[in-house]
TIDRENZA-729938 format. One record per residue (C-alpha): x, y, z. Coordinates in Angstrom, 1 decimal. Layout:
! TIDRENZA-729938
       x       y       z
       X       Y       Z
...
***
This chain:
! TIDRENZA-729938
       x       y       z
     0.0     0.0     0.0
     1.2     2.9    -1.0
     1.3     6.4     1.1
    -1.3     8.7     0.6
    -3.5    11.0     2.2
    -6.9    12.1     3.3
    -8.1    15.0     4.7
   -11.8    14.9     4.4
   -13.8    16.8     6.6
   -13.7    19.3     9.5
   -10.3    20.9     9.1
    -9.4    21.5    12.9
    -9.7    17.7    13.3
    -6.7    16.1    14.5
    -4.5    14.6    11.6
    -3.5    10.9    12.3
    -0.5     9.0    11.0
    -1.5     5.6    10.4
     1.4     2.3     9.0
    -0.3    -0.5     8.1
     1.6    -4.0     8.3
    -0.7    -6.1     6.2
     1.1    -9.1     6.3
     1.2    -9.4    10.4
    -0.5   -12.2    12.1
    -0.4   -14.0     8.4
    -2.6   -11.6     7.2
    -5.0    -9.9     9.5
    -3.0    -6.9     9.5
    -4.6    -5.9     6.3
    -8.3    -6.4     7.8
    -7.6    -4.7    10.9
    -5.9    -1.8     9.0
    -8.6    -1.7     6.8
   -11.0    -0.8    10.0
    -8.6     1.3    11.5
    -8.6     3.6     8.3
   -12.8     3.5     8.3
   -13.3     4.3    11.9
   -10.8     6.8    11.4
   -12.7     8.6     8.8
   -16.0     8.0    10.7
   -14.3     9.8    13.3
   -14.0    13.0    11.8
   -10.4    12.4    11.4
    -7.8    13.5     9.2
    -5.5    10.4     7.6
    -1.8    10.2     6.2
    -1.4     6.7     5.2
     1.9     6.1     5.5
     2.3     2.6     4.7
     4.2     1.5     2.3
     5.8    -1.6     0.1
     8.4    -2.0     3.1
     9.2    -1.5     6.5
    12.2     1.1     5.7
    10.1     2.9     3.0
     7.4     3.4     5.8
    10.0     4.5     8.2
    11.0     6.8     5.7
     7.4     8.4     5.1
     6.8     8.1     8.9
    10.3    10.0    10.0
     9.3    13.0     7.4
     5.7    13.4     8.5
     7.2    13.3    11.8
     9.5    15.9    11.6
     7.5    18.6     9.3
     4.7    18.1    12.4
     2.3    16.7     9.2
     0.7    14.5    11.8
    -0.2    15.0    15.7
    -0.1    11.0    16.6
     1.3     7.5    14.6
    -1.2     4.2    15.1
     0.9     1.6    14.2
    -1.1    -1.7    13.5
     0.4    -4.7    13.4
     3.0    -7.2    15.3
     5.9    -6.3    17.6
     8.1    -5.6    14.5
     5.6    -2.8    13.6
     5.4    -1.4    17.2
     9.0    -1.0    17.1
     9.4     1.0    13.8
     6.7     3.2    15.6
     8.4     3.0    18.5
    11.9     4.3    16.6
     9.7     7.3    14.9
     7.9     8.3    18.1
    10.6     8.2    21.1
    12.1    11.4    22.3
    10.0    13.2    20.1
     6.1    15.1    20.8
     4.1    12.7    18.4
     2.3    10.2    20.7
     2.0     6.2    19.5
    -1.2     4.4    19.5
    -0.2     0.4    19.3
    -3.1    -1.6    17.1
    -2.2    -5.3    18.0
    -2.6    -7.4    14.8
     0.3    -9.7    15.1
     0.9   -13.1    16.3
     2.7   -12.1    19.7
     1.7    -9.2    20.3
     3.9    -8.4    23.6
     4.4    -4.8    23.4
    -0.2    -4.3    23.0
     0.0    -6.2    26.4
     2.4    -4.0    28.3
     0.8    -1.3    27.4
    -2.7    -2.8    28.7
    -4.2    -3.0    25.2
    -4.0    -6.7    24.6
    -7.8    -7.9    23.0
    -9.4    -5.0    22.8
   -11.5    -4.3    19.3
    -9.3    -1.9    17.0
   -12.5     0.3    16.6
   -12.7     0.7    20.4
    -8.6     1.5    20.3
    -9.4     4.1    18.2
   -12.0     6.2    20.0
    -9.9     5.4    22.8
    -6.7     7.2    21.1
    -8.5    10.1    19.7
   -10.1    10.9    23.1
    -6.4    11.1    24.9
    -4.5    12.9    22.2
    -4.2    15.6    24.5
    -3.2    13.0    27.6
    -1.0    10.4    26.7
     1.1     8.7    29.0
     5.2     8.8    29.3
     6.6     5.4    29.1
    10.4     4.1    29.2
    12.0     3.0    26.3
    15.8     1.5    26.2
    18.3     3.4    23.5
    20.8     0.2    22.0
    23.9     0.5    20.0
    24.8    -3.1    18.7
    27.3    -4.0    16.2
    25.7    -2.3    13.2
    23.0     0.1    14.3
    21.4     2.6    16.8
    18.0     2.4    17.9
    14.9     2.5    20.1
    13.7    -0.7    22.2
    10.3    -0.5    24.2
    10.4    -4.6    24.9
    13.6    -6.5    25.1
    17.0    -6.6    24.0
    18.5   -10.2    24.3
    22.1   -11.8    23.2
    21.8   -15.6    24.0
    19.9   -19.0    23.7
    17.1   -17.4    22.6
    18.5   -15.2    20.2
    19.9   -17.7    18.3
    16.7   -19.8    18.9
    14.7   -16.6    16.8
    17.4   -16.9    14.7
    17.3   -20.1    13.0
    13.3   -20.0    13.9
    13.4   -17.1    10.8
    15.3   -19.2     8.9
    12.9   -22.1     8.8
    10.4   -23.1     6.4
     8.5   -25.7     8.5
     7.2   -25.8    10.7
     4.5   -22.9    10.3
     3.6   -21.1    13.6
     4.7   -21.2    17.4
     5.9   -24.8    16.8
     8.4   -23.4    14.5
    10.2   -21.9    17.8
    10.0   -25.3    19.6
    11.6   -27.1    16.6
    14.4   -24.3    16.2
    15.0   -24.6    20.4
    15.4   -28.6    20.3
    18.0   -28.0    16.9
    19.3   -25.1    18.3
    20.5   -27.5    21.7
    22.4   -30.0    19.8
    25.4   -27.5    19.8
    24.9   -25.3    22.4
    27.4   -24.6    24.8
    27.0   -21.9    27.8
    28.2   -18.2    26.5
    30.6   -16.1    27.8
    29.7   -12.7    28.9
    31.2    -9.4    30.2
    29.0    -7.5    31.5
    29.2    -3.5    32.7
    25.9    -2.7    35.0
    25.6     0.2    35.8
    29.6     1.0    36.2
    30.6    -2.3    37.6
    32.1    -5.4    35.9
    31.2    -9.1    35.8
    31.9   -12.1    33.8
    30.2   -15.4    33.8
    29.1   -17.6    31.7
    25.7   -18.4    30.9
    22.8   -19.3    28.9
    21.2   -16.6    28.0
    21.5   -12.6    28.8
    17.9   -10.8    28.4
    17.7    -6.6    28.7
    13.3    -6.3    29.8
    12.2    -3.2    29.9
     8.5    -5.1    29.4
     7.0    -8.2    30.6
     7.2   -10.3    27.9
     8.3   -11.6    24.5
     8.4   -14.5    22.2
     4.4   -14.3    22.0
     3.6   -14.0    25.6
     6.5   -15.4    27.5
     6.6   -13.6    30.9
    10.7   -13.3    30.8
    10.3   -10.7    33.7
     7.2   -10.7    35.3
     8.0    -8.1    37.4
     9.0    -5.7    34.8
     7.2    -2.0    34.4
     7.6     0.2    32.0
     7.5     3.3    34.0
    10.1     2.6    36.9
    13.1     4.0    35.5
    15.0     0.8    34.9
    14.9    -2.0    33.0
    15.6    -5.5    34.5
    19.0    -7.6    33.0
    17.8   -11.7    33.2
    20.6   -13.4    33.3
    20.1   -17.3    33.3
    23.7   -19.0    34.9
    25.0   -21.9    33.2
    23.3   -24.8    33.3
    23.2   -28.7    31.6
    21.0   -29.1    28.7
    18.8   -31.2    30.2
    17.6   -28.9    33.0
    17.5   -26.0    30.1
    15.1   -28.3    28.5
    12.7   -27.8    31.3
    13.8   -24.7    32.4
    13.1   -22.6    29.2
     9.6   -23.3    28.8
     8.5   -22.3    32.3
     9.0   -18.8    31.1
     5.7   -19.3    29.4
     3.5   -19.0    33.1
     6.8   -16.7    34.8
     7.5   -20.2    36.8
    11.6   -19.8    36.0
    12.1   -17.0    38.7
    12.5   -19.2    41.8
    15.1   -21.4    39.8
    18.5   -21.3    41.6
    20.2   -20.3    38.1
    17.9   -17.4    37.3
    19.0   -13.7    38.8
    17.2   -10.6    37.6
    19.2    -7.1    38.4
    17.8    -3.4    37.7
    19.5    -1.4    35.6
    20.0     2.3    33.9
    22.7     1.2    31.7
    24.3    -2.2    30.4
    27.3    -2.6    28.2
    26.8    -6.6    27.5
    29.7    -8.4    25.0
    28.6   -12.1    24.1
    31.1   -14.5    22.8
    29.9   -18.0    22.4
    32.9   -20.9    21.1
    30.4   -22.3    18.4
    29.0   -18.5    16.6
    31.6   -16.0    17.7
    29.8   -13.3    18.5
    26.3   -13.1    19.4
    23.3   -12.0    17.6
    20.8    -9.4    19.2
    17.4    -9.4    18.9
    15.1    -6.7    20.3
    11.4    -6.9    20.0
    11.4   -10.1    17.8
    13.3    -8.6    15.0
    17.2    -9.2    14.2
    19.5    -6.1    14.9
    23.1    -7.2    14.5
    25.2    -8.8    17.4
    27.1    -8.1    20.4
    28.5    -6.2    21.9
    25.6    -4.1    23.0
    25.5    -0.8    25.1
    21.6     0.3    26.6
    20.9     2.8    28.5
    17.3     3.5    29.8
    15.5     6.3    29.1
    12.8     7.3    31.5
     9.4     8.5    30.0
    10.6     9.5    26.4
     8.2     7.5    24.2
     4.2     9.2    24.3
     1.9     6.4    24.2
    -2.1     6.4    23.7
    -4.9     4.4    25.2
***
């Protein structure tokens, strides 16, 4: 879908930025977009439809319409991938988000408490709290090859390279895919090696997995940090200790229900800033994924940034 604009009616209505992910939640994004744009114009509301062919082409439209104040909010419909690129145009800037879940996990709709809720109610909601939207945290990351926003997790371990081979896959389709990609993914693992700076002071370990949460959850509604909030100041460094593969067999899926945080080899430690290297002996140098989408490799520097992404709803 190509960008385009509509701005039908009263001309003191509020003018409403809208990327459209059509192919999220294998293809509901384009139905839900598709009601998002109606209600929308039921509304009263002005439109800029700034989806586009691609995720950097939107990013693109989105970043200009941004910064020539075109719009006065983004809704973003779509997965976690889509939230981010929202999240990456909105952060540290005055344009608030409005998150329209239409993905398959769907983590960052449920922080933000709008998990299930009908995309036409989302949108009255919005539009009613333009003027009111809430401060959230979001964590600034520097990998290996880019710099960018992060309202979910950051993680350089198991699980990363667990994502990694899951995008890599052909079968199976769905969550299974990630259960397949775990068990392959085991057959060579060995515990990482970290060095870690939190918050001034250095550690190394090794360990399975290293996971940056400024939100609950990820991977489709794993609770990887239960307690996590996105308005506390800090985001919350899992780290699971080495372990055999065996017990990571069973450990791994309790993060499913949040049961992994009484196991001896789990820690959780708050955080402001994080510079985290990753070196395992079979990949070198680990990749990092943040919000379910690939963003280079280790090492990583994150630094928390109290209240600078706007949110809606």
């Amino acid at each position: 879908m190509n960008s385009h604009e509509s701005h039908e009616g009263n001309a003191d209505a509020p003018i409403i930025g809208v990327i459209i992910n059509p192919t999220a939640g294998r293809g509901a994004g384009a139905g839900v977009g598709a009601e998002v744009l109606a209600v929308l114009s039921h509304l009263g509301a002005q439109v800029v439809d700034l989806s586009s062919q691609s995720g950097a082409a939107a990013a693109d439209a989105g970043s200009a319409a941004i910064s020539t104040g075109q719009i006065d909010a983004l809704f973003v419909v779509g997965g976690d991938g889509t939230v981010q690129l929202g999240v990456n145009l909105c952060a540290d800037t005055t344009v608030p988000l409005g998150v329209i879940e239409a993905g398959t996990g769907n983590d960052s709709a449920r922080a933000l408490g709008l998990h299930n809720l009908r995309p036409a109610e989302l949108v009255a909601k919005f539009l009613a709290t333009l003027n009111s939207p809430r401060q959230v945290d979001v964590m600034r990351v520097v990998s290996s090859s880019e710099t960018f926003w992060s309202f979910g997790s950051v993680s350089a371990g198991f699980d990363a390279l667990v994502n990694s081979r899951a995008n890599k896959m052909a079968w199976p389709k769905g969550p299974s895919r990630y259960q397949v990609a775990m068990l392959a993914e085991l057959a060579s693992f060995k515990p990482i090696r970290y060095r870690a700076v939190i918050d001034g002071h250095e550690r190394n370990f090794e360990a399975m997995l290293c996971v940056a949460a400024n939100a609950q959850g990820f991977g489709g509604g794993m609770l990887i940090v239960p307690h996590a909030q996105v308005t506390d100041g800090f985001f919350d460094l899992l780290i699971l200790h080495k372990i055999s593969r065996p017990e990571l067999i069973k450990v791994f899926p309790k993060v499913y229900k949040g049961a992994h945080v009484n196991h001896p080899a789990v820690e959780f430690v708050r955080c402001r800033e994080l510079h985290l290297e990753a070196i395992s002996d079979v990949h070198g140098a680990m990749p990092c994924f943040a919000d379910g989408e690939a963003k280079g490799h280790s090492p990583l520097q994150i630094t928390q940034k109290a209240g600078l992404l706007k949110v809606l709803g």
